[in-house]
C-alpha positions as CSV (number, residue, x, y, z in Angstrom):
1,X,0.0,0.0,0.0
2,X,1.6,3.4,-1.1
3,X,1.8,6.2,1.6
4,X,-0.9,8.1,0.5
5,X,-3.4,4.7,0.9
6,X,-2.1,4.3,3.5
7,X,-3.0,7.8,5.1
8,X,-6.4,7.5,4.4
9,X,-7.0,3.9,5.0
10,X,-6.5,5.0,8.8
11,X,-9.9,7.1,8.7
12,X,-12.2,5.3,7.0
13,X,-14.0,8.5,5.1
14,X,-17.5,7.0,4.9
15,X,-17.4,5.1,8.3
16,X,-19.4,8.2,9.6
17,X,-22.8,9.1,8.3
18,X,-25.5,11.4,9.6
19,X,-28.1,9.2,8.6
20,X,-27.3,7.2,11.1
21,X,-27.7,9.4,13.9
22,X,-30.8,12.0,13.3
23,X,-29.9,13.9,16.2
24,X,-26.8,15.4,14.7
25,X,-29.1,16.7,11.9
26,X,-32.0,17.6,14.5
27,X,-29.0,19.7,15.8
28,X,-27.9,21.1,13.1
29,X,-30.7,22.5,11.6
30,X,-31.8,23.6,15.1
31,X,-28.4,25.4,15.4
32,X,-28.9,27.2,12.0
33,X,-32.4,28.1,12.6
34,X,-31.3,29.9,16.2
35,X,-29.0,31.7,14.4
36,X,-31.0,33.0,11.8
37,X,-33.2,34.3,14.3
38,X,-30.8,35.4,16.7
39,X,-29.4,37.6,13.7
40,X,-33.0,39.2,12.6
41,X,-33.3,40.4,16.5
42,X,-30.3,41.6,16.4
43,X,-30.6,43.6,13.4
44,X,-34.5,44.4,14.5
45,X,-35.7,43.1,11.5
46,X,-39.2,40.8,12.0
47,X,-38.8,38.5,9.5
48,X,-36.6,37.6,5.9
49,X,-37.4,36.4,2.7
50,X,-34.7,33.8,1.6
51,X,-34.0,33.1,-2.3
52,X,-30.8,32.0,-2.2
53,X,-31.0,28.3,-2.7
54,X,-27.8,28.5,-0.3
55,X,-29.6,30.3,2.7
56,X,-32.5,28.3,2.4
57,X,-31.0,25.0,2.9
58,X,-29.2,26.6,5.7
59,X,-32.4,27.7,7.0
60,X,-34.2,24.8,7.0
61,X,-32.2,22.3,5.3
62,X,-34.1,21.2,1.9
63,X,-33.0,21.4,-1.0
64,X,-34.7,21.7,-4.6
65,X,-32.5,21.9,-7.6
66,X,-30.5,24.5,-6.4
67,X,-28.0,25.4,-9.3
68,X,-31.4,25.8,-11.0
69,X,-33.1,27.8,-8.6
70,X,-30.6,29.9,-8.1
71,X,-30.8,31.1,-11.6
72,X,-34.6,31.0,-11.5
73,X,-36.7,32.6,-8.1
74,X,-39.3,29.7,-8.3
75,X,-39.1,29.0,-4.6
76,X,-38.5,30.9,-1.5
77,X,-38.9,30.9,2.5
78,X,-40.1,33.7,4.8
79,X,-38.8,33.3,8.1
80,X,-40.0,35.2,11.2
81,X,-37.7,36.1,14.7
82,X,-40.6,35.7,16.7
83,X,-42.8,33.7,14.3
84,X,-43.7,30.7,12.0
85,X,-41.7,29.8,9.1
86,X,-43.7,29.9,6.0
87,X,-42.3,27.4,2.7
88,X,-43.1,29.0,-0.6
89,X,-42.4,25.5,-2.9
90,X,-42.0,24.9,-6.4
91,X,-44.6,23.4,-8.5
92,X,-45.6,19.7,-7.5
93,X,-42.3,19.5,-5.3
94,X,-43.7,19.9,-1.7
95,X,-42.5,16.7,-1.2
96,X,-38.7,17.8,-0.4
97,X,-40.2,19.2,2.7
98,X,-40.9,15.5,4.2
99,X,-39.1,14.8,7.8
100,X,-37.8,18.3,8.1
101,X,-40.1,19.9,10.9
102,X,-38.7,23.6,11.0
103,X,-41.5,24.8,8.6
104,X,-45.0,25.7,9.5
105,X,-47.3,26.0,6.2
106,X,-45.8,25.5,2.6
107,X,-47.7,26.9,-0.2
108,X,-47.2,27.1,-3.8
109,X,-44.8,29.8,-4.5
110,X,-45.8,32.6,-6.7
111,X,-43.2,33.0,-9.8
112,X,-43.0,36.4,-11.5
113,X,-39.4,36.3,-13.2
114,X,-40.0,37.0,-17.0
115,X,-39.3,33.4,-18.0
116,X,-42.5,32.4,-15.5
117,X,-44.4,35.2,-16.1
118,X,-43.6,37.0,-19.4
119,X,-45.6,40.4,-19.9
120,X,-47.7,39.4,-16.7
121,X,-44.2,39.6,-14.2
122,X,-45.3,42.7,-13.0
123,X,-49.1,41.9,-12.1
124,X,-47.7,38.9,-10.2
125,X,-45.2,40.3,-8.6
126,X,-48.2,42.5,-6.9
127,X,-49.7,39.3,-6.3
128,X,-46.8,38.2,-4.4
129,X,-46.2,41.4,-2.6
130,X,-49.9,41.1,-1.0
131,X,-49.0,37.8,0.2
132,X,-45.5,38.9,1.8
133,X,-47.3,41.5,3.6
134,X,-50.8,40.2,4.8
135,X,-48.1,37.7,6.6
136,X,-45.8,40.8,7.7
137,X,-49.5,42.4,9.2
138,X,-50.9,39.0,10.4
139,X,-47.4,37.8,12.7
140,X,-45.5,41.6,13.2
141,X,-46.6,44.9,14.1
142,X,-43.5,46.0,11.5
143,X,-43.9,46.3,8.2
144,X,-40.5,45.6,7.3
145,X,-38.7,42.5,6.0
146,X,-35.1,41.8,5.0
147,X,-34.1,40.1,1.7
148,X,-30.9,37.5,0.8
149,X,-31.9,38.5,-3.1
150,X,-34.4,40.7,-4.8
151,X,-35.0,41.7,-7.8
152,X,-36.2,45.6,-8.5
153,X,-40.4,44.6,-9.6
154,X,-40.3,42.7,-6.0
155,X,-38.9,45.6,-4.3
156,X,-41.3,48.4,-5.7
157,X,-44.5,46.0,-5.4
158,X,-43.7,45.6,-1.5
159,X,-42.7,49.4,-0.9
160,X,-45.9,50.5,-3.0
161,X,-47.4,48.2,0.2
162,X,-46.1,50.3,2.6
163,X,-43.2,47.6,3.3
164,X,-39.9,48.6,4.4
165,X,-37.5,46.2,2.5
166,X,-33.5,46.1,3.7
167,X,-31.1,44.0,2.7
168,X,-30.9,40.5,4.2
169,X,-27.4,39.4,3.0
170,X,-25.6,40.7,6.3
171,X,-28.4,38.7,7.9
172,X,-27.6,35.9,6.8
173,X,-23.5,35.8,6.3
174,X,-22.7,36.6,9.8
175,X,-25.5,33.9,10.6
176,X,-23.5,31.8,9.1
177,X,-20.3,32.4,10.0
178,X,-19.8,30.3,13.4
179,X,-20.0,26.6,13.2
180,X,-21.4,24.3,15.8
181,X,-19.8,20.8,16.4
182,X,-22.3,19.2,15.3
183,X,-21.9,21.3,11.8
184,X,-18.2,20.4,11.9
185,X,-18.5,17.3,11.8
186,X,-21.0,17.1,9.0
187,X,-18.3,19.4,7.1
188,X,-15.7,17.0,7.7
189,X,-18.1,14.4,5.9
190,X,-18.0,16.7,2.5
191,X,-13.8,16.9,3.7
192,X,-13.7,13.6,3.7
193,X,-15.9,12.7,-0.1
194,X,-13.8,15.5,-1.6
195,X,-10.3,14.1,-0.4
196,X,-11.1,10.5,-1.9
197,X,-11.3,12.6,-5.2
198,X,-8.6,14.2,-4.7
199,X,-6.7,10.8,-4.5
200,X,-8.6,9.7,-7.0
201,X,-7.4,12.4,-9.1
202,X,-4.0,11.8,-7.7
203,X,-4.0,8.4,-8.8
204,X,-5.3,9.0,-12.1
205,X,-2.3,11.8,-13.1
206,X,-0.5,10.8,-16.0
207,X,0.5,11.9,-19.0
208,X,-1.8,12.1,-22.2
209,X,-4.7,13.1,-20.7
210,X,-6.6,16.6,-20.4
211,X,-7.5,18.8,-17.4
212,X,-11.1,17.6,-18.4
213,X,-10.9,14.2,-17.6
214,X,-9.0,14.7,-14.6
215,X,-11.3,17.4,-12.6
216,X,-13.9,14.4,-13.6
217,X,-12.4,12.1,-11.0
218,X,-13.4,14.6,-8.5
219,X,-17.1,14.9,-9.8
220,X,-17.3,11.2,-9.9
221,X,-16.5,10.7,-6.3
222,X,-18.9,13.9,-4.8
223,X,-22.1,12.1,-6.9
224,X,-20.8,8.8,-5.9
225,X,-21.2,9.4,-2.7
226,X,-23.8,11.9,-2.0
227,X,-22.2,14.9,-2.7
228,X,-24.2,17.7,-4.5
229,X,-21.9,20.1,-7.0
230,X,-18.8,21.9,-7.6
231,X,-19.1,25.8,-7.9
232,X,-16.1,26.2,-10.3
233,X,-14.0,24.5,-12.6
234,X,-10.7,25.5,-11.0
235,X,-7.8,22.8,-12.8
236,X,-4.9,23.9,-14.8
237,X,-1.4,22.9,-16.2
238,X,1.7,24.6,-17.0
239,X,1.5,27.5,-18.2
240,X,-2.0,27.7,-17.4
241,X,-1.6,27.8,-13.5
242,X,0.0,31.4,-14.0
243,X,-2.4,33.7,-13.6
244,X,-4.3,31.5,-11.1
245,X,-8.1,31.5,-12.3
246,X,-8.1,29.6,-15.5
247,X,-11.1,26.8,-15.8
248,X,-10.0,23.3,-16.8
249,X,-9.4,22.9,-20.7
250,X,-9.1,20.0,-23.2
251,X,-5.5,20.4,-22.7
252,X,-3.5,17.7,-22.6
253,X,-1.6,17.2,-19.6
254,X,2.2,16.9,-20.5
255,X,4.8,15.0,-18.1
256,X,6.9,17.3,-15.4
257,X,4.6,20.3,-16.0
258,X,2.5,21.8,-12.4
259,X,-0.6,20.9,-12.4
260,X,-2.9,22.6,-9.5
261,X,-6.5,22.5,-8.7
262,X,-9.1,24.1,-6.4
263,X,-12.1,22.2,-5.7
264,X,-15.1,24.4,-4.3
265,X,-16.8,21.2,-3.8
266,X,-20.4,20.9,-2.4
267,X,-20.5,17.4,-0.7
268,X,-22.7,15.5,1.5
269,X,-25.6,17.1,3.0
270,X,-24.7,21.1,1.2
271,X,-21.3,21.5,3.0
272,X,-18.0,22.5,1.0
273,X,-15.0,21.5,1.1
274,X,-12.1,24.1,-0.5
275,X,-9.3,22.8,-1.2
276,X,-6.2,23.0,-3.0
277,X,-3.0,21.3,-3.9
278,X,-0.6,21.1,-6.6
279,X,1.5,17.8,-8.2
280,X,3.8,17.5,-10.8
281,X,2.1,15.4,-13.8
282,X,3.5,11.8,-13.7
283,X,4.4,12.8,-10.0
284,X,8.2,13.5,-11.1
285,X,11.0,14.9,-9.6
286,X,9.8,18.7,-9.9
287,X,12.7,20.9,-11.4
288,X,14.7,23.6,-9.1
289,X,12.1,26.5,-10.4
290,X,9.1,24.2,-9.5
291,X,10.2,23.2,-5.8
292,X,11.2,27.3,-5.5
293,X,7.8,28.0,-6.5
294,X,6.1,25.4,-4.1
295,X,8.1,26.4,-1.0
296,X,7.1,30.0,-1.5
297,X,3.3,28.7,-1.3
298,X,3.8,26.7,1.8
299,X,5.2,28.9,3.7
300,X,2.6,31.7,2.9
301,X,0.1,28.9,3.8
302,X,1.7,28.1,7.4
303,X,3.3,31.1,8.1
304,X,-0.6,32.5,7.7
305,X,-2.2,29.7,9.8
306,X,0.4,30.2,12.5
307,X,-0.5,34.0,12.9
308,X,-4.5,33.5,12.9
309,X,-5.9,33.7,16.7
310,X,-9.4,33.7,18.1
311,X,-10.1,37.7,18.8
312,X,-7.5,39.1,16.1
313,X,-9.1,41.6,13.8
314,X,-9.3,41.3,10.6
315,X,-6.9,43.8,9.9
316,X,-4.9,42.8,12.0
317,X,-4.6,39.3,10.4
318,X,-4.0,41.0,7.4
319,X,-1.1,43.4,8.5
320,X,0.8,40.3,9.9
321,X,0.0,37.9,7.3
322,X,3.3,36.7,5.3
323,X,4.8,39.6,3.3
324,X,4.3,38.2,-0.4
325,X,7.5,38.7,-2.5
326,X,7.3,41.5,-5.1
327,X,7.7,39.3,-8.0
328,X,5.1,37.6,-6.9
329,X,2.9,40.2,-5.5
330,X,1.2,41.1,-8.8
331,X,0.0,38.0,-9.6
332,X,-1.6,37.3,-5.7
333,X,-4.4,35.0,-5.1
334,X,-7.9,37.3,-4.0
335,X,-7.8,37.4,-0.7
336,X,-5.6,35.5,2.3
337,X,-8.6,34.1,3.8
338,X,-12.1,33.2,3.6
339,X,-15.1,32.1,5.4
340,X,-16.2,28.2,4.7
341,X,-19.7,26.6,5.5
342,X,-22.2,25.6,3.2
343,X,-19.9,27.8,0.0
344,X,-17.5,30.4,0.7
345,X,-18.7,32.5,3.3
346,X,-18.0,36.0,5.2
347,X,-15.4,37.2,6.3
348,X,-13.3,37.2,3.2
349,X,-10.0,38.6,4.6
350,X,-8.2,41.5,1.9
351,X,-4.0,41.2,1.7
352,X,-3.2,44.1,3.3
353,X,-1.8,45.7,0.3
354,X,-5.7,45.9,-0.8
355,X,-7.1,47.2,2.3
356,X,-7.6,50.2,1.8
357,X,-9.7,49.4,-1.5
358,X,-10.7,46.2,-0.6
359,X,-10.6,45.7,3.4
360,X,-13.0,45.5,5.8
361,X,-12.9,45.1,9.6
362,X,-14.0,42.7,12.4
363,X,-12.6,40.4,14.3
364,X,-11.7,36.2,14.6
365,X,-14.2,34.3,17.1
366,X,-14.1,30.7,18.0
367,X,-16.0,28.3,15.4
368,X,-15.4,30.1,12.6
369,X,-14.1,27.7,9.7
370,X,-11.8,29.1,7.4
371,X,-9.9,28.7,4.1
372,X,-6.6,29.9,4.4
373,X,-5.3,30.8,1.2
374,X,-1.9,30.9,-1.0
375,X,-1.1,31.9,-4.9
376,X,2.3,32.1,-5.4
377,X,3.3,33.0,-9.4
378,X,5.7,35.5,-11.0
379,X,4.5,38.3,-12.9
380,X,7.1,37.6,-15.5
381,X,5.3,34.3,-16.5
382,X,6.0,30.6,-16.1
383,X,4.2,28.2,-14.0
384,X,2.7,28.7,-10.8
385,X,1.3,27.2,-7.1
386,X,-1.9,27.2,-5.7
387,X,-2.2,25.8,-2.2
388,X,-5.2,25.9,0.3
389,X,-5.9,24.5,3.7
390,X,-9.6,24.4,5.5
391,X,-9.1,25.0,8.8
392,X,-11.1,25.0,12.3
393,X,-10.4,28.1,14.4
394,X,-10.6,27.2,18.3
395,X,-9.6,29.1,21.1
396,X,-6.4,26.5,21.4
397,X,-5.6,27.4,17.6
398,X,-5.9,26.5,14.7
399,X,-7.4,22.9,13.8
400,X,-6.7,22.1,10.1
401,X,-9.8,20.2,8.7
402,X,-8.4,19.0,5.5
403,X,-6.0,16.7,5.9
404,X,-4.8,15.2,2.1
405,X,-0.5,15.2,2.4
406,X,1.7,18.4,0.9
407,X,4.8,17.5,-1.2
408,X,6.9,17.8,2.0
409,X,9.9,15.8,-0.1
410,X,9.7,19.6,-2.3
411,X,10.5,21.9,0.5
């Protein structure tokens, strides 16, 4: 058995399920639920209208053809601080809302996007403000509601109703933003799906074939087993890693050349696991530039995960963070940091460099899980590194949550 088998033959990936225990998921979901509400008090808003496919199944954890609806508003949730939580369901699909006990009343969900509605978007769209505000009058004294996504006809028919509309998305991210155990461990489910792809993909690295049918390992092993989707295409080789950014191709993958991924995969149950790494094709002796490259990415990596403490500002973070070399600093990844939960969540964390156009503050608390982040390519071309570790932040430090091997023979 080779070392990497090895490594994960010690934790079986799929020995843990939440099916078999529904009081993780009673937990969960009664977790996410508190902190929804806990969030409209807080902001002294009565209720929310969710959209987002995303926010929903944090909500109330369903789920309806969510790449889909995310495109198309055909279903949506009110929920109330003080109040019921009201299901607004797709045509014929009321029965994704069997088991799950958060909800109150689900009725059929009135569609006004053009593609629904054509010419008659705007009547409905009055249709469906009447409705979001008889329940605003019939559980509140307020006639305001926050929204995760609205578009401009929904906005006017509720303010032409005398409803205050603010935006929900604030709501909603710092909602999300601390993890329960119970949610960690259901993450570490997704962790573990997308880290049998990535040795999957590992395996399957040779020469002669394209970024394509490579980044399909890692789709095969998130459907296989229960995973959901993948919000980018991420892969490249050669000269495509530098810039970072560039979708998988029908390149052909050529031996000795860097080849680096990024997964943004939606596993088991909605949660993501973001992670990357970066290999030699053929897994060959990488050349002098390659291992230079490489070291410069790990260290960013560590060096960033060392600094990171429970209470820290964000700016703070960021002013200590590794100082990027300038032949590298043009080419930096986004950001040095990111929220994780169900996708990439708040706070994303601006290089200081970027702060003053990019930065905003706030600070580090317990539970928060993370994506620590680290591009490293020169501006004058040739290949380059992309590394990424999901992490756990604790008030003993940092808890790395993905756990698939670097190339520690490189540095």
């Amino acid at each position: 058995m080779s070392t990497l088998k090895t490594i994960h033959a010690l934790s079986d990936p799929f020995a843990w399920s939440p099916d078999s225990s529904d009081e993780v998921l009673e937990s969960v979901r009664a977790y996410r639920l508190g902190r929804l509400r806990e969030q409209l008090v807080m902001h002294e808003c009565p209720a929310i209208i969710l959209y987002d496919p995303v926010n929903i199944r944090y909500a109330t954890d369903t789920s309806n053809m969510q790449i889909w609806t995310g495109r198309n508003p055909t279903r949506y949730v009110v929920v109330f601080a003080s109040g019921p939580v009201i299901a607004f369901e797709f045509h014929s699909c009321e029965h994704v809302w069997r088991g799950v006990d958060c909800v109150s009343e689900i009725r059929s969900a009135t569609c006004w996007n053009y593609f629904n509605a054509g010419p008659e978007a705007a009547r409905r769209a009055g249709q469906w403000a009447e409705e979001i505000a008889d329940l605003l009058r019939t559980y509140s004294t307020d006639l305001c509601v926050a929204a995760d996504r609205l578009d401009p006809e929904g906005v006017y028919a509720l303010e032409k109703l005398g409803v205050r509309v603010v935006d929900g998305q604030a709501i909603t991210e710092l909602a999300r933003c601390v993890k329960s155990p119970e949610e960690v461990s259901v993450m570490r489910r997704s962790i573990a799906v997308c880290e049998s792809g990535i040795q999957r993909m590992h395996e399957a690295l040779v020469p002669g074939i394209t970024e394509q049918e490579l980044w399909a390992h890692l789709h095969f092993e998130n459907i296989k087993h229960g995973g959901e989707w993948i919000e980018t295409r991420l892969l490249a080789s050669g000269e495509r890693t530098n810039p970072w950014m560039q979708e998988c191709s029908a390149k052909v993958l050529r031996e000795g050349e860097l080849l680096a991924f990024d997964t943004d995969l939606v596993g088991p149950y909605g949660y993501c696991a973001d992670i990357s790494r970066t290999w030699t094709v053929g897994h060959v002796r990488p050349t002098d530039e390659q291992r230079h490259l490489y070291s410069a990415a790990h260290k960013q990596l560590h060096f960033n995960m060392d600094v990171l403490r429970v209470g820290m500002l964000f700016s703070e973070f960021s002013e200590r963070s590794w100082k990027i070399p300038a032949r590298y600093a043009r080419n930096r990844y986004s950001c040095v940091a990111h929220g994780i939960g169900l996708v990439d969540e708040y706070p994303s964390i601006a290089h200081y460099s970027d702060w003053t156009s990019g930065g905003y503050d706030g600070r580090f608390e317990s539970g928060m899980a993370l994506c620590i982040e680290s591009y490293i390519g020169d501006e004058a071309g040739g290949e380059g590194v992309k590394l990424e570790q999901q992490v756990l932040l604790t008030d003993a430090g940092i808890e790395p949550l993905s756990t698939f091997p670097f190339e520690k023979a490189w540095l």
